[in-house]
N, C-alpha and C positions, 0 to 999 in steps of 0.2 A: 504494500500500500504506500501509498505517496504520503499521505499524514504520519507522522510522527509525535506522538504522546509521549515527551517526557516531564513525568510527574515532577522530578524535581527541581523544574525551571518555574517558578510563580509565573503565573498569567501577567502580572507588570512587568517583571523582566524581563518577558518577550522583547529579541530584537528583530528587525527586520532580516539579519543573517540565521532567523531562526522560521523563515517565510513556509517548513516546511513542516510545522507545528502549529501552525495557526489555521482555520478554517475561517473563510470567507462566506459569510452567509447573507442573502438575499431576503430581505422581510417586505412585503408586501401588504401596505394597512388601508384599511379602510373602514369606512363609519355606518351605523344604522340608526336611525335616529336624528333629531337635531337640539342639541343641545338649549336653543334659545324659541324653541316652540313647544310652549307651555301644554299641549293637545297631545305631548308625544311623552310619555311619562319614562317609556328608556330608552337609554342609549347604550351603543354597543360598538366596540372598538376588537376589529380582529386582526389578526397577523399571519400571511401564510409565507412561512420561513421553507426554504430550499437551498444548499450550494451548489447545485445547479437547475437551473429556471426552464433551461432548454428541453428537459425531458417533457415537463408539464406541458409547456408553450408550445414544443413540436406537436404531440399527440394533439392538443386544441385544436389547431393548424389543421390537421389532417382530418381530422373529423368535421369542422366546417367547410372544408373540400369535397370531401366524402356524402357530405349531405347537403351543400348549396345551402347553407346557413352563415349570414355573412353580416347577421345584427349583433347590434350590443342584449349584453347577456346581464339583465337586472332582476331580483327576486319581483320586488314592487309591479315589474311588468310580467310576470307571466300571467300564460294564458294558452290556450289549447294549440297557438302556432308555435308555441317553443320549449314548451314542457319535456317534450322529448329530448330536446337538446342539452337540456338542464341537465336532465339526468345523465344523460353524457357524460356532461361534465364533472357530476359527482364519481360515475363512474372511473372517472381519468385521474378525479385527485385521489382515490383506494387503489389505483394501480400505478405509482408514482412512488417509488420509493426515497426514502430521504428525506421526507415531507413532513412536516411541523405546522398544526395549525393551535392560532392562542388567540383568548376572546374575553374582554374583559365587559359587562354590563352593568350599570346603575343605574340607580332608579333616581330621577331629579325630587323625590321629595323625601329621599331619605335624610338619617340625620348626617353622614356624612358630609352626603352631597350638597345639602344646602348650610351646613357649618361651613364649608369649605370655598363653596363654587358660586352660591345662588347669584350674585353679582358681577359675576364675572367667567361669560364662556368658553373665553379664549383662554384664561389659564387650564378651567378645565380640559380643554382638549389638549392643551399639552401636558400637563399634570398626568392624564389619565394615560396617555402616550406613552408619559416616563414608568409610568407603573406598569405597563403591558411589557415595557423593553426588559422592564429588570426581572420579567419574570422568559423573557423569551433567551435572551442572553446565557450562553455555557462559558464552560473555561477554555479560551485558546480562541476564543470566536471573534473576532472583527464583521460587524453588522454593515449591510447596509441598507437605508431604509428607503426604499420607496413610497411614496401617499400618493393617495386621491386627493385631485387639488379641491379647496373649497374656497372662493372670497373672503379673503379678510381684511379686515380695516388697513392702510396703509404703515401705521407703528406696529404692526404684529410683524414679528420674526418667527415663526415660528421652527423653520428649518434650521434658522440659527442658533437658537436658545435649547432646542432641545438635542443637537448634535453638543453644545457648548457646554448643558450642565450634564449631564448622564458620560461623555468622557472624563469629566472635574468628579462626580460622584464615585466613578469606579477607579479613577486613579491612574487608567492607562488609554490608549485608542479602543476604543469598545465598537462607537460609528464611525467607520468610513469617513460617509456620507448622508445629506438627507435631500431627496428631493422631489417632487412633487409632478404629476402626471393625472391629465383629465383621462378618467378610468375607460371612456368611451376608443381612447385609443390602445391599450393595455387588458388583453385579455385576464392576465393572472389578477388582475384587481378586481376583475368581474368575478372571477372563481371567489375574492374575497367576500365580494360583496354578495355572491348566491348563500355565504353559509354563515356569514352575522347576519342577514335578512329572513335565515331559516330560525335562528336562534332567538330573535327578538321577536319573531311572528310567532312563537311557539310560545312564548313568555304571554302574549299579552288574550292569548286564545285560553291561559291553561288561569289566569286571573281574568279575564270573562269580558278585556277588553272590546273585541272581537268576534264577532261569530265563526266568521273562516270561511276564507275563499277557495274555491275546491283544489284549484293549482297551486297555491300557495300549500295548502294544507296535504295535500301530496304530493309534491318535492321533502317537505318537512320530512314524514314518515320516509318518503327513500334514504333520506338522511342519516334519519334513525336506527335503519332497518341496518344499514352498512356501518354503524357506529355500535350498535346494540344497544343504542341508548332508551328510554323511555322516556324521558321527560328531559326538559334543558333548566328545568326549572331549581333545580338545586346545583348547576352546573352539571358536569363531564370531564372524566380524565381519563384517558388509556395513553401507552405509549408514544402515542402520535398527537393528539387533541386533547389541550386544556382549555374546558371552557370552565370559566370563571364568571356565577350570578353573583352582586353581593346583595347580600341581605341587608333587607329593608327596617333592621328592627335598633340602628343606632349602636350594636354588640361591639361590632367588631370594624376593622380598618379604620381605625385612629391614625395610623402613619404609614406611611406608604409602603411598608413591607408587610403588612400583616397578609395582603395577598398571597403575599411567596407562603410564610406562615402557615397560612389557612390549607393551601391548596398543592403548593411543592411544582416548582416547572416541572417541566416534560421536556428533555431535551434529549 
């Protein structure tokens, strides 16, 4: 194997003469939900981490050749002309190996969230960013982050500030990079955004928000069915997939690690 794990080099002491011990890893994030619309009670931040993107992206490729499907691929929009393709694509992320996906959700009227956030959404979304990283993050790993762009005010850095405090946090190169890409052009962000859309659809159908749309509500179950999960309600953890709910009852995540705490990356 090309990688080299040796344990007795700290992950800070990484040097670049050590290029053969480090893994490069790709995360891919995107959002469900909107932080500043009071109608939408969660929000949900995922990450689908790979070192290499190629395998996922090629298969996508091939399959919208293979079937003359050549749209954007959004939860919110299916509907009987693309349901099939979904699955597809769910099928493509259980045959992909290497694959890490991580998903953090709150609820805006928790005691957290609204200690923390309730005046200010743009820290939350970085805030909650840095909490997703430090749970996606292994040892020897150099990140890099790709997002879904969204509009934000002209003083927001957000690429900056969160590349700038999460390397200061961990004490060595942790990100790369951070950079941002309208998800309409980027398949793997769609893959992102098909399964925080299943995850936050399944929250708000299993609390009565909801009735359920029959597409929406059967992509979920395929979901499910290949995750063996039942419910997203309490989260999800296997070797591959951390999904992270937090609880709505003020208990717990006081500081930004009670996440890891709570629930233990998957990497």
């Amino acid at each position: 194997m090309f990688f080299k794990n040796n344990k007795e080099i700290k992950t800070e002491d990484l040097k670049l003469s050590d290029y053969d011990q480090i893994w490069t890893k790709f995360c891919f994030l995107d959002e469900s939900g909107s932080l500043n619309n009071k109608t939408e009670p969660y929000f949900t931040l995922g990450i689908l981490k790979m070192s290499q993107p190629f395998y996922l992206q090629s298969q996508i490729l091939y399959e919208r050749t293979k079937n003359n499907f050549h749209d954007e691929i959004k939860f919110n929009k299916l509907s009987s002309n693309n349901i099939k393709f979904a699955k597809i694509i769910i099928d493509s992320i259980f045959n992909t190996k290497s694959l890490n996906f991580y998903s953090y959700t709150t609820h805006k009227n928790s005691k957290y969230f609204l200690n923390n956030f309730s005046n200010n959404e743009w820290k939350a979304y970085e805030d909650i960013t840095l909490k997703l990283m430090n749970a996606v993050l292994a040892k020897h790993e150099i990140l890099i982050l790709i997002a879904d762009h969204i509009v934000t005010p002209r003083d927001i850095k957000y690429e900056v500030n969160v590349k700038k405090i999460f390397n200061n946090t961990k004490g060595r190169l942790s990100i790369a990079g951070v950079c941002r890409f309208d998800s309409k052009s980027n398949d793997l962000l769609q893959v992102t955004d098909l399964l925080i859309g299943a995850i936050t659809y399944d929250l708000k159908i299993q609390t009565k928000l909801v009735s359920g749309d029959k597409y929406k509500i059967e992509l979920i179950n395929y979901l499910k069915e290949n995750l063996g999960a039942i419910s997203f309600m309490n989260g999800f953890k296997n070797h591959d997939f951390n999904i992270f709910v937090e609880k709505d009852n003020g208990e717990i995540l006081e500081n930004k690690d009670d996440v890891i705490n709570e629930k233990g990356p998957s990497s």
